[in-house]
C-alpha positions in Angstrom: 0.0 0.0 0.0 1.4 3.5 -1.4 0.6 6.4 1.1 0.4 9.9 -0.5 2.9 12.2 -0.2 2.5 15.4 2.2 4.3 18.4 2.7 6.3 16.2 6.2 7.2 13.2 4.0 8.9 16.1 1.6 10.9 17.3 4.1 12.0 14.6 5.4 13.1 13.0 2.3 14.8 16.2 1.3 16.6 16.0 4.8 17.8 12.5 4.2 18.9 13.7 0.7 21.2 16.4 2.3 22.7 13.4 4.7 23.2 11.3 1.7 24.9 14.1 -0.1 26.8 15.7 2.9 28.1 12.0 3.7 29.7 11.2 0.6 32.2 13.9 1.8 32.4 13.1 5.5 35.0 10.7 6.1 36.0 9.4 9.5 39.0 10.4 10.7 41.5 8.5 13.1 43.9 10.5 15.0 43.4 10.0 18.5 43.1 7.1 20.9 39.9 7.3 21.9 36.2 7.8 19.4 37.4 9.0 15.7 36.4 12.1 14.9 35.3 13.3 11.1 36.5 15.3 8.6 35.3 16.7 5.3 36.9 16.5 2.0 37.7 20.0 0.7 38.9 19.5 -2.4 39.2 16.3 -4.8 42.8 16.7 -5.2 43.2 15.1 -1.7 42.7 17.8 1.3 40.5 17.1 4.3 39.6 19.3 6.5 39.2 18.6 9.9 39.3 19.8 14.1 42.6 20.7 15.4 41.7 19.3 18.7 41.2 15.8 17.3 44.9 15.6 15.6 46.5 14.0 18.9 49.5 12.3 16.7 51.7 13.3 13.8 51.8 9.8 12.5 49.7 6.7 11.8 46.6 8.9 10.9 44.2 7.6 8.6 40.9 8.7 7.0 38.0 6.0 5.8 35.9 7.5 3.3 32.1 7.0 2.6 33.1 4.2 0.3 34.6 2.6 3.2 38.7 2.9 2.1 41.0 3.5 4.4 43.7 5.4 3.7 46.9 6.8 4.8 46.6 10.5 5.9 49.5 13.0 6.4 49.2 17.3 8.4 49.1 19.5 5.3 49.0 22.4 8.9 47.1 22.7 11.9 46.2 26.0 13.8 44.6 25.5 16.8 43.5 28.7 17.5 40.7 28.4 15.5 40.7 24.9 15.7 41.3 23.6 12.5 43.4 20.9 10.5 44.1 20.1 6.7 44.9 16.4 6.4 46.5 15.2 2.5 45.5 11.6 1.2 45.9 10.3 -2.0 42.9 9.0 -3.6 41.4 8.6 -6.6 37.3 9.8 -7.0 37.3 11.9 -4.1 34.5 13.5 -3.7 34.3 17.3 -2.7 32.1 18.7 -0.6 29.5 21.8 -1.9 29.9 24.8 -0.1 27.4 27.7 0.6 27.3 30.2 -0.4 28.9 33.1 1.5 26.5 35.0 3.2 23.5 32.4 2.8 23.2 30.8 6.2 20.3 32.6 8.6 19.3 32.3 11.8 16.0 30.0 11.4 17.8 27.7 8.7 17.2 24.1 9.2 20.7 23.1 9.0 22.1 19.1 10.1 25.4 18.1 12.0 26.9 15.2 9.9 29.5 13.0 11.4 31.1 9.5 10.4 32.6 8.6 13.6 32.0 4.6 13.0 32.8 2.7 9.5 29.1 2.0 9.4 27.9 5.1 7.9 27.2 9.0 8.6 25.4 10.2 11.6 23.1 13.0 11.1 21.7 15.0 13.9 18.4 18.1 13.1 17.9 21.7 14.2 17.8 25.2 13.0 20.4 28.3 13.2 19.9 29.8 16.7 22.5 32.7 15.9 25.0 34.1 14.0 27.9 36.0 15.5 31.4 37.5 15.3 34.3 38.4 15.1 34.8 37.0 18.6 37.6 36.0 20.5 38.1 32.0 20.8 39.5 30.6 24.6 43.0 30.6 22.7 43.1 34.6 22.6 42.2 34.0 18.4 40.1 36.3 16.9 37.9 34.5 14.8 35.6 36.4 12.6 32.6 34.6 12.7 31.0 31.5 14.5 27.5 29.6 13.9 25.3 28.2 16.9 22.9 26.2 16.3 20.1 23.5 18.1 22.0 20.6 16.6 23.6 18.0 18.6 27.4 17.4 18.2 27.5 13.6 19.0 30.5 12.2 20.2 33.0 12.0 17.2 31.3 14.6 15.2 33.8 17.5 15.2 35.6 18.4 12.1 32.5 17.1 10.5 30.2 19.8 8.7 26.9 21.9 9.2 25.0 21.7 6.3 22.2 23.0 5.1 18.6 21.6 3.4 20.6 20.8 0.1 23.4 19.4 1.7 25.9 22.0 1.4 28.6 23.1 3.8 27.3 26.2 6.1 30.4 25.4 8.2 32.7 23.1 10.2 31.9 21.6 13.7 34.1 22.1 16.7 32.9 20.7 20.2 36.1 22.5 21.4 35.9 26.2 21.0 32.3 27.0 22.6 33.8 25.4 26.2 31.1 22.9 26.6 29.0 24.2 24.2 29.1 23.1 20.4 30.0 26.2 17.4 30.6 26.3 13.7 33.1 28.1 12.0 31.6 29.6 9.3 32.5 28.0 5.4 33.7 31.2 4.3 36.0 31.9 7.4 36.5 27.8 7.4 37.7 28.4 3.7 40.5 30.8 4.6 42.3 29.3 7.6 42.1 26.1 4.8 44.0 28.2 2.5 46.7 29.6 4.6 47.3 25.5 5.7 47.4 24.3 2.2 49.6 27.3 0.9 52.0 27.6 3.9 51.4 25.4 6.9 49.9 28.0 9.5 48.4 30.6 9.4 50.3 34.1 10.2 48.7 36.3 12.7 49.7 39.6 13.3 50.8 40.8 16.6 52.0 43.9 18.4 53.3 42.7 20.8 52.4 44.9 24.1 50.3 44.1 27.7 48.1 46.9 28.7 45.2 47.9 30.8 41.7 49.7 30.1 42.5 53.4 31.1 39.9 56.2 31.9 41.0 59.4 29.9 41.1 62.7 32.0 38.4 65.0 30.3 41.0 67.8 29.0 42.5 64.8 27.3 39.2 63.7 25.9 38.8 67.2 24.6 42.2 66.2 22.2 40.9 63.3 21.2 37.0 64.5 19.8 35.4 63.3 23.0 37.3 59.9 23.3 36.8 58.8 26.6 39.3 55.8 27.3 42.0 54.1 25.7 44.8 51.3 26.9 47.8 52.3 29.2 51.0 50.1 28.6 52.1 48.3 31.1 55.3 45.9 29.4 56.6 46.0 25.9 58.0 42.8 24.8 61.8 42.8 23.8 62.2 43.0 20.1 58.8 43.3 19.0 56.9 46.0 16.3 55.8 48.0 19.5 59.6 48.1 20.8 60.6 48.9 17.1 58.2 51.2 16.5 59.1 53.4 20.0 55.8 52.6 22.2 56.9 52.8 25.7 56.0 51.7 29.0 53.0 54.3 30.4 52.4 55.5 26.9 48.2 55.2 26.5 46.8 53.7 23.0 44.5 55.6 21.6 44.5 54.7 17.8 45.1 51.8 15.4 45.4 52.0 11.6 42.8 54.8 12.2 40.4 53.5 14.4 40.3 54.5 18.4 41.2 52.1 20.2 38.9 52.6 23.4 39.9 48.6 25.2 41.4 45.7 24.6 38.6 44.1 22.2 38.8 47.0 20.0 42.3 46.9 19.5 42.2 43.5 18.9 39.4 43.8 16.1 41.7 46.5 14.5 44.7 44.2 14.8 42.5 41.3 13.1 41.9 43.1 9.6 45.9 43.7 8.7 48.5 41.5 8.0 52.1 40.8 9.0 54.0 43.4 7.5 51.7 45.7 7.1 53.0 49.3 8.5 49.9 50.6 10.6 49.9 54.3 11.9 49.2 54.4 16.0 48.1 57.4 18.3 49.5 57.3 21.3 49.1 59.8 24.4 53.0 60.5 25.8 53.0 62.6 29.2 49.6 64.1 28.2 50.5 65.0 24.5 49.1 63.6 21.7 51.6 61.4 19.3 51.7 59.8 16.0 54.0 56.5 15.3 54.2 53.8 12.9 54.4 50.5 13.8 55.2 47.6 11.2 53.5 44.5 12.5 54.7 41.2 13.4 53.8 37.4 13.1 52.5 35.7 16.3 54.3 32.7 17.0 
């Protein structure tokens, strides 16, 4: 006996659809002693992309893919600050997985975790976008410029798998690590960069400054110089041979600008240090002894 199709039975095959086409690309990935984690291939040339957290040996990695081969898997890079890995095997018919668009995730989506933690097959757990976010800064001190939450369940094993959407796309990657207790997912577009940097040259470079320092309240007749600015970030140590001991920032000098934006705390600072890159020469505004200064710093990589 047939039963007639309504509008739930739709859905649901269209959900099992995405699973079917999201799993093809989720491979299982074995890196640690305990539950494998997943991964998801990124490009058909033989790049997987994966947690950091879940890489817990250099050696003797392997992935299994949908088709159930096991193979040998070597780091392409790692950076754990946003908690991400490239992984290289060498494989014929690879299968890439579709990316969303950038932009096309909203908070409402349905959206499915997919993991392959077991040989037997992908796992698949339902909910919707519960919010959108970023930049923010990870436990790690990373800025990261965007994160996904969402009502799925991250089952055990399911980090480095993806967050896809309705049509099986990738809306992100899955890290039980960097919400501390709580599941996230780096956006695909942020995903895609960090991916890029590992592939092209292991890591991926971070400017720094390369200063400590402390939220300080500005006295109003130096507000007045600074169009009402009302705090900005006294330095307390300047590390040895850094950009901010190149560049003459000194102990007690206050921050006030960065590449042109006021810097009014710590967050702000590091939101302006996030959009330039190492090398770049920044102009900073400093307050020295009450007087207003201009240096320029050239930034740094963060080790």
């Amino acid at each position: 006996m047939t039963h007639p199709s309504t509008t739930l039975t739709e859905l649901s095959d269209a959900l099992a659809a995405a699973v079917e086409k999201a799993g093809a690309s989720t491979v299982l990935v074995n890196a640690r002693r305990r539950i494998p984690a997943s991964g998801v291939i990124w490009s058909a040339d033989g790049a997987i992309l994966t947690s950091d957290h879940v890489i817990e040996r250099d050696e003797e990695i392997t992935v299994v893919l949908a088709d159930g081969r096991e193979l040998a898997a070597t780091i392409a890079g790692r950076d754990p600050g946003s908690d991400l890995a490239v992984l290289r095997v060498k494989a014929d018919g690879l299968v890439a997985a579709e990316r969303s668009p950038q932009g096309a995730a909203r908070v409402g989506n349905f959206v499915l975790a997919v993991g392959r933690p077991s040989p037997e097959g992908p796992m698949a757990s339902f909910g919707v976008i519960s919010a959108l976010g970023g930049p923010w800064r990870t436990f790690r001190g990373t800025e990261v410029e965007g994160y996904i939450r969402s009502d799925t369940t991250f089952y055990p094993g399911f980090s480095g798998g993806p967050l896809v959407d309705a049509a099986g796309r990738v809306v992100g990657i899955n890290s039980s690590r960097l919400g501390r207790g709580a599941g996230l997912t780096i956006p695909v577009a942020a995903a895609a960069r960090v991916a890029d940097d590992l592939l092209n040259q292991g890591r991926v470079r971070r400017a720094y400054l390369g200063i400590s320092s402390q939220p300080a309240r500005l006295p109003a007749a130096l507000s007045a110089k600074l169009n009402g600015q009302e705090s900005g970030l006294l330095i307390v140590q300047v590390e040895p041979a850094s950009p901010a001991e190149a560049a003459g920032l000194g102990i007690g000098d206050i921050l006030v600008g960065f590449g042109g934006a006021p810097v009014t705390d710590t967050d702000s600072l590091q939101a302006a240090l996030g959009a330039k890159k190492v090398g770049d020469p920044v102009a900073v505004a400093i307050l020295r002894g009450g007087e207003p200064r201009d240096l320029t710093v050239t930034l740094g990589e963060r080790n």
